[in-house]
VOTI-530147 format. One line per field, with one value per residue (C-alpha): z, x, y; residue in three letters; residue number from 1. Coordinates in nm, 2 decimals, always signed. Each point is the difference from the previous one (the first is absolute). Layout:
// VOTI-530147
c3 = c(Z, ...) .
c1 = c(X, ...) .
c2 = c(Y, ...) .
residu = c(Ala, ...) .
num = c(NUM, ...) .
END
This chain:
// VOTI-530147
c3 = c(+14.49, -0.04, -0.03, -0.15, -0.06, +0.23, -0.14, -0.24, -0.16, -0.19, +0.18, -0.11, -0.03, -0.24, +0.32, +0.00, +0.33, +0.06, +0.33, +0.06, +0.17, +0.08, +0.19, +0.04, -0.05, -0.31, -0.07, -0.07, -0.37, -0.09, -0.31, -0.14, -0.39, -0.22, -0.36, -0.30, -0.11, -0.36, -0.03, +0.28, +0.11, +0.38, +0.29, +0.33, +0.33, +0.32, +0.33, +0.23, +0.32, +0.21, +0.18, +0.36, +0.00, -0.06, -0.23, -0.15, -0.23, -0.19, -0.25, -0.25, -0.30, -0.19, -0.38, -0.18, -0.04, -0.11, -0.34, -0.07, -0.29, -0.14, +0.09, +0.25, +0.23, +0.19, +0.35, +0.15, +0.30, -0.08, +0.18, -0.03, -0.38, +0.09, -0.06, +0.08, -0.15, +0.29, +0.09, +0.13, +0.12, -0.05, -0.24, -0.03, -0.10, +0.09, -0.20, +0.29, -0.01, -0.41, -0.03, +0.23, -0.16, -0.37, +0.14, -0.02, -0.29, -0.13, -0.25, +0.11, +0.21, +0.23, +0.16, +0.18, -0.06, +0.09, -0.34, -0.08, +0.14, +0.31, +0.00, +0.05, -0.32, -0.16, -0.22, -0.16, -0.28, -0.14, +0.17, -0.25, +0.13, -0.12, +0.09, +0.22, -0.11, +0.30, -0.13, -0.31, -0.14, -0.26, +0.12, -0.17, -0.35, +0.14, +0.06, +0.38, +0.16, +0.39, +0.11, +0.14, -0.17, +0.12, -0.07, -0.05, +0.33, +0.04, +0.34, +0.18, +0.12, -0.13, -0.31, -0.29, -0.36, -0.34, -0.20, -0.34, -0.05, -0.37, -0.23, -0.30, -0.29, -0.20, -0.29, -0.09, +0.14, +0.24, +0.29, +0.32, +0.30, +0.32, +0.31, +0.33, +0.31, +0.21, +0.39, +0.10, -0.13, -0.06, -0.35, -0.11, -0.41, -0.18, -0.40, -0.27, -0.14, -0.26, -0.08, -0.02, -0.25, -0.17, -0.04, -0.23, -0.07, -0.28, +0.18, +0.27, +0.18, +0.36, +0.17, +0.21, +0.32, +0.16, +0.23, -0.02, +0.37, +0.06, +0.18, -0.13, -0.38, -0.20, -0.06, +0.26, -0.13, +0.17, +0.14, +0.31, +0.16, +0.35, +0.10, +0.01, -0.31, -0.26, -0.38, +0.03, -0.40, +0.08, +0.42, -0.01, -0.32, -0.02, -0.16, -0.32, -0.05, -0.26, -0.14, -0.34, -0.03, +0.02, +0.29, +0.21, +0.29, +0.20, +0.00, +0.12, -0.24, +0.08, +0.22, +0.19, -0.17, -0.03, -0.36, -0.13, -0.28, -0.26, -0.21, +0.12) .
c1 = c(+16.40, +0.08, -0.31, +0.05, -0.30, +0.03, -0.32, -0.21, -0.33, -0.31, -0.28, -0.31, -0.19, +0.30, +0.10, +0.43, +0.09, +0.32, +0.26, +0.24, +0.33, +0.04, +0.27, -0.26, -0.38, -0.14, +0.02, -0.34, -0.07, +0.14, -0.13, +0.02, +0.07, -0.06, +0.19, -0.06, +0.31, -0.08, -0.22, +0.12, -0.37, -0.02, -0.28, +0.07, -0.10, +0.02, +0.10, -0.14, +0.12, +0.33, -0.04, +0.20, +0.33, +0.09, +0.22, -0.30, -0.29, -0.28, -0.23, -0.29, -0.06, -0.26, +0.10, -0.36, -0.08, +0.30, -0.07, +0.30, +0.07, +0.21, +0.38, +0.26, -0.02, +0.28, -0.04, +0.14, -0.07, -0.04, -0.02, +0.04, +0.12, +0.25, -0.05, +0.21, -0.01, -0.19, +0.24, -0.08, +0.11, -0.32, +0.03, -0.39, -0.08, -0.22, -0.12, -0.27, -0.09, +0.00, -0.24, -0.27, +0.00, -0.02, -0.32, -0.23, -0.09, +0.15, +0.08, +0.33, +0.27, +0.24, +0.25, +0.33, +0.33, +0.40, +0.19, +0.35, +0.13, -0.16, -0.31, -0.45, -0.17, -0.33, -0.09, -0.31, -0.16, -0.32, -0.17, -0.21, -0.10, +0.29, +0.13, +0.29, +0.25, +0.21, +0.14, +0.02, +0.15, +0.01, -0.14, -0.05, -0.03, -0.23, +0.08, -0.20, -0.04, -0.12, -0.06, -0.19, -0.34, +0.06, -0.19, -0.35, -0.18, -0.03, -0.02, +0.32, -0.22, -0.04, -0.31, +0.10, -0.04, +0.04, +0.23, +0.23, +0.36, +0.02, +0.34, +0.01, +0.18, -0.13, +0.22, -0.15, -0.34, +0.09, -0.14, +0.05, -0.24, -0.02, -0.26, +0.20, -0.02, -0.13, -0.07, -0.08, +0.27, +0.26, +0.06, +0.16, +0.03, +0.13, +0.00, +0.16, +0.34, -0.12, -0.29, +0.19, +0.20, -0.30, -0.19, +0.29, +0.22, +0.21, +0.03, +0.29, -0.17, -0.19, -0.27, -0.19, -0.21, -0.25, -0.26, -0.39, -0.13, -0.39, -0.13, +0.32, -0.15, +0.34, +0.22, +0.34, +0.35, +0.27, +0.26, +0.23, -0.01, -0.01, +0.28, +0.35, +0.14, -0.03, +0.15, -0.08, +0.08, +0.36, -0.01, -0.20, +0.09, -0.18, +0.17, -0.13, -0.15, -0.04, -0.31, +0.04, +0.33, -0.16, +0.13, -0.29, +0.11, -0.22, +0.11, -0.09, -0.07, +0.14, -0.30, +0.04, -0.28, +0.03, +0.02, +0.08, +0.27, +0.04, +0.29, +0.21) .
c2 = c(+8.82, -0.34, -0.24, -0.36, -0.23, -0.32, -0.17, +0.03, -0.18, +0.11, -0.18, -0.19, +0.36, +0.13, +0.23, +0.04, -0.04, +0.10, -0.01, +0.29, +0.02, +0.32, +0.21, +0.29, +0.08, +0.07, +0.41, +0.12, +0.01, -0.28, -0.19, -0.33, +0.05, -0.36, +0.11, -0.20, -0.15, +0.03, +0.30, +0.21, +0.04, +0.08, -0.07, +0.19, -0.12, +0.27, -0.18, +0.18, +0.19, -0.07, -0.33, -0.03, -0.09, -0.34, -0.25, -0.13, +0.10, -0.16, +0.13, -0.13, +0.14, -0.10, -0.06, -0.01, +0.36, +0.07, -0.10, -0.16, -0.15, -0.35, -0.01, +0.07, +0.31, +0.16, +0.11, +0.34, +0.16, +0.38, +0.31, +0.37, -0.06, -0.28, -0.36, -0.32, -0.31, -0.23, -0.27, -0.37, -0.32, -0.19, -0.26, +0.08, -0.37, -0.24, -0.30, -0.08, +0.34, +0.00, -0.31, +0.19, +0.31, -0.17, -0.16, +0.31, +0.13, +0.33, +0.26, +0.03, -0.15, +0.20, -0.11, +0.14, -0.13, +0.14, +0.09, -0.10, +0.29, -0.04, +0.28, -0.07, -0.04, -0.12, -0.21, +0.01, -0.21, -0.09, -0.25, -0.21, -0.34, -0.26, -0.36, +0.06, -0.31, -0.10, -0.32, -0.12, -0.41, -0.29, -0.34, -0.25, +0.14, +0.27, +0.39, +0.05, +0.35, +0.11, +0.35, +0.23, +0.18, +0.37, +0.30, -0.19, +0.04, -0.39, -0.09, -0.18, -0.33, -0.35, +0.05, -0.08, +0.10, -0.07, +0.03, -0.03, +0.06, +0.11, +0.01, +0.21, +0.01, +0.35, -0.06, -0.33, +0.02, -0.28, -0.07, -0.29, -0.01, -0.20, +0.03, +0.15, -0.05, +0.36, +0.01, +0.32, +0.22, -0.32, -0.17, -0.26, -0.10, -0.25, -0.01, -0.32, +0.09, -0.27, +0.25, +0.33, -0.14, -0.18, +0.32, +0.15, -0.25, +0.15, +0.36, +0.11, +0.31, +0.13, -0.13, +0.22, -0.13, +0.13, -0.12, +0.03, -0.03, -0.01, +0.33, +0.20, +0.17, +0.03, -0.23, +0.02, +0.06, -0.22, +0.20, +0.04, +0.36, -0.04, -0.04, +0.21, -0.17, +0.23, -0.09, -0.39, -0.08, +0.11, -0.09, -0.38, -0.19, -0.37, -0.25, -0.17, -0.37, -0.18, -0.11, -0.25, +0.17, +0.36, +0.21, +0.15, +0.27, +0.23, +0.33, +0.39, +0.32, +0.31, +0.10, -0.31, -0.18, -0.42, -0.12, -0.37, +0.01, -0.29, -0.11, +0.34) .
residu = c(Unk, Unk, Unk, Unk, Unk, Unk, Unk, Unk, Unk, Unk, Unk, Unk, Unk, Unk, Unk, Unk, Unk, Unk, Unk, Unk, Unk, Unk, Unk, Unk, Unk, Unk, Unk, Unk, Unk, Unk, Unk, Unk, Unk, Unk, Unk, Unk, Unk, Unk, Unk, Unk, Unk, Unk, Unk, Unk, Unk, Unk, Unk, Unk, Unk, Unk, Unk, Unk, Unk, Unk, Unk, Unk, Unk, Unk, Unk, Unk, Unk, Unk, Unk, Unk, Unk, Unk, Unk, Unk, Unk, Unk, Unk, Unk, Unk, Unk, Unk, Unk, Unk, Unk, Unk, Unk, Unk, Unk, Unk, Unk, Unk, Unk, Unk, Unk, Unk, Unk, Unk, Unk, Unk, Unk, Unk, Unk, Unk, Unk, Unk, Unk, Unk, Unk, Unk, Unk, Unk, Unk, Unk, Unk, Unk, Unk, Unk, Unk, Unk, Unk, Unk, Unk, Unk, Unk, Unk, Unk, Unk, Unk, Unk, Unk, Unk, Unk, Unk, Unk, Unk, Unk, Unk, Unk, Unk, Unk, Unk, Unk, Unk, Unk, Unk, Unk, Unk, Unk, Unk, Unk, Unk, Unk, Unk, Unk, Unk, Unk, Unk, Unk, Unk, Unk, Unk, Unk, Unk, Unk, Unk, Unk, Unk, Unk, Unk, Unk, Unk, Unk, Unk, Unk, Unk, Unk, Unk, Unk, Unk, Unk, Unk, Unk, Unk, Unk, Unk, Unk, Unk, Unk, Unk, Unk, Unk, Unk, Unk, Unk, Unk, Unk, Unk, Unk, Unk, Unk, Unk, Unk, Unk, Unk, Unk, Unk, Unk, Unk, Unk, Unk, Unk, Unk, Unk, Unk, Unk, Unk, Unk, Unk, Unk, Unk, Unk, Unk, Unk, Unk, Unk, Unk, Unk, Unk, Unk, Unk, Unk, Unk, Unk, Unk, Unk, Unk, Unk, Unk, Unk, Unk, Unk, Unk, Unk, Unk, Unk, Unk, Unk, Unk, Unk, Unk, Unk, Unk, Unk, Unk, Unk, Unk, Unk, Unk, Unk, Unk, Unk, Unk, Unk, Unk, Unk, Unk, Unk, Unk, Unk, Unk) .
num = c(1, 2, 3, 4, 5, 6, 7, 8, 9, 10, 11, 12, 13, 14, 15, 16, 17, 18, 19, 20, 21, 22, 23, 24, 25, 26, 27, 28, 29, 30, 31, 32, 33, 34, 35, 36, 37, 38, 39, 40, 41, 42, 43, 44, 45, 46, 47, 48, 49, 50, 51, 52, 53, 54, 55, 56, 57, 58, 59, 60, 61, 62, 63, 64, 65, 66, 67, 68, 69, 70, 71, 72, 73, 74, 75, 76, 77, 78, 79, 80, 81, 82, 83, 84, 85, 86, 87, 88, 89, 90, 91, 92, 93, 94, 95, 96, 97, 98, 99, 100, 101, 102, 103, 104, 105, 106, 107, 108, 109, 110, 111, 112, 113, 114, 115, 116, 117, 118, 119, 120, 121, 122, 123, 124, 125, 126, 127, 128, 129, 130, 131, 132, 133, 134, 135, 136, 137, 138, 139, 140, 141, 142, 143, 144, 145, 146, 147, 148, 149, 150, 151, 152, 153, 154, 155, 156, 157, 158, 159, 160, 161, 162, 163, 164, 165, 166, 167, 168, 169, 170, 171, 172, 173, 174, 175, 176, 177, 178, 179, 180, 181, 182, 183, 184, 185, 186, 187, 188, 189, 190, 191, 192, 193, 194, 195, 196, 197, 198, 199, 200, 201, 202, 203, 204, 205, 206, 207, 208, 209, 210, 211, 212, 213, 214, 215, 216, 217, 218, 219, 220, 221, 222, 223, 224, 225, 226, 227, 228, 229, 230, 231, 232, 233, 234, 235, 236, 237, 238, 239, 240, 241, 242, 243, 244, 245, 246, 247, 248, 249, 250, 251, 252, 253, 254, 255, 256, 257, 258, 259, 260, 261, 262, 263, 264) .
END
């Protein structure tokens, strides 16, 4: 049977809807099996009943109660013991569709992408409100930042709120704020160079932002996550400035989180 997945999306209600090509119907019995890449755990889906005969099928499965848990999930269509690897030629993403599902609030995210190799999978992370950068610059002697607030359940519209773009620096107890700019779920920051380096001027280290937005309880990490950029220390590297002679770069983590690093 060959079957190859011509679209695919997890909508607003975390339902994967999914296009088939198909060059005959579904056999009766036929599951859809999600396997946990790491773990091996599997969630089975039945089908249903032969459909007519056509070259096209859809389904909807709903992913919720099927208590899935953080990572990526291989999908296989399965039946009467045998299972094949479900193959695709969606790309599977979407920034539009990306921004609007960020701005509910949830416990987790899903979403459906194509691997390397060319087969459906999911992945699913938690989804704890965060300040989505999407572009970050020097100006002036000032480190600005715009993005997106996702995960907070902020409406889309033109209120807007306070708020305070914080840099840390653990090690030395240092600390740099400035007021930002929020409009429903937008932000825009912009925080003195001249005062980064004034907080700690005889250390070279990280500064960590993040953003305290009025109506949101928790402080927001800055990251970058929605997108299909995975890897951005290695994938998006800033280039320095220099500030009194000190070079001052923006820069990702290893879990794509934003970080400020002086005198690297």
């Amino acid at each position: 049977m060959g079957v190859v997945v011509t679209d695919a999306e997890v909508t607003l209600a975390d339902v994967l809807s999914l296009r088939l090509s198909i060059d005959e119907p579904l056999r009766e019995g036929t599951e859809l099996v999600l396997r946990h890449r790491t773990t091996g755990v599997e969630r089975e889906v039945r089908l249903g009943t032969p459909g007519a005969r056509a070259r096209e099928a859809t389904l909807a499965v709903s992913l919720a109660p099927l208590d899935l848990s953080a990572g990526r999930w291989d999908a296989y269509l399965r039946h009467d013991g045998r299972r094949n690897r479900l193959q695709s030629v969606d790309p599977g993403f979407s920034l539009d569709h990306l921004d609007a599902y960020a701005l509910c609030k949830r416990t987790l995210a899903y979403r459906s992408y194509r691997t390397r190799n060319g087969f459906l999978a999911l992945k699913i992370t938690d989804a704890e409100p965060v300040a989505e950068v999407r572009r970050v610059w020097f100006r002036e002697g000032r480190f600005e930042v715009m993005g997106l607030l996702a995960f907070t359940g902020l409406e889309d519209d033109d209120s807007r709120h306070e708020a305070t773009l914080t840099l840390d620096r653990r090690q030395a107890g240092a600390r740099v704020s400035a007021t930002a700019l929020v409009q429903g779920v937008r932000f825009h920051a912009a925080v003195s160079l001249v005062d980064v380096l004034a907080a700690d001027p005889d250390g070279a280290g990280t500064w960590e932002p993040t953003l305290q937005v009025e109506g949101v309880p928790t402080p927001l990490r800055l990251g970058s996550r929605l997108d299909d950029v995975d890897g951005k220390r290695r994938r998006l590297p800033y280039p320095a400035l220099e500030v009194d002679g000190v070079p001052v770069r923006p820069c990702y983590t290893a879990d794509d989180e934003l970080r400020i690093e002086v005198g690297a």
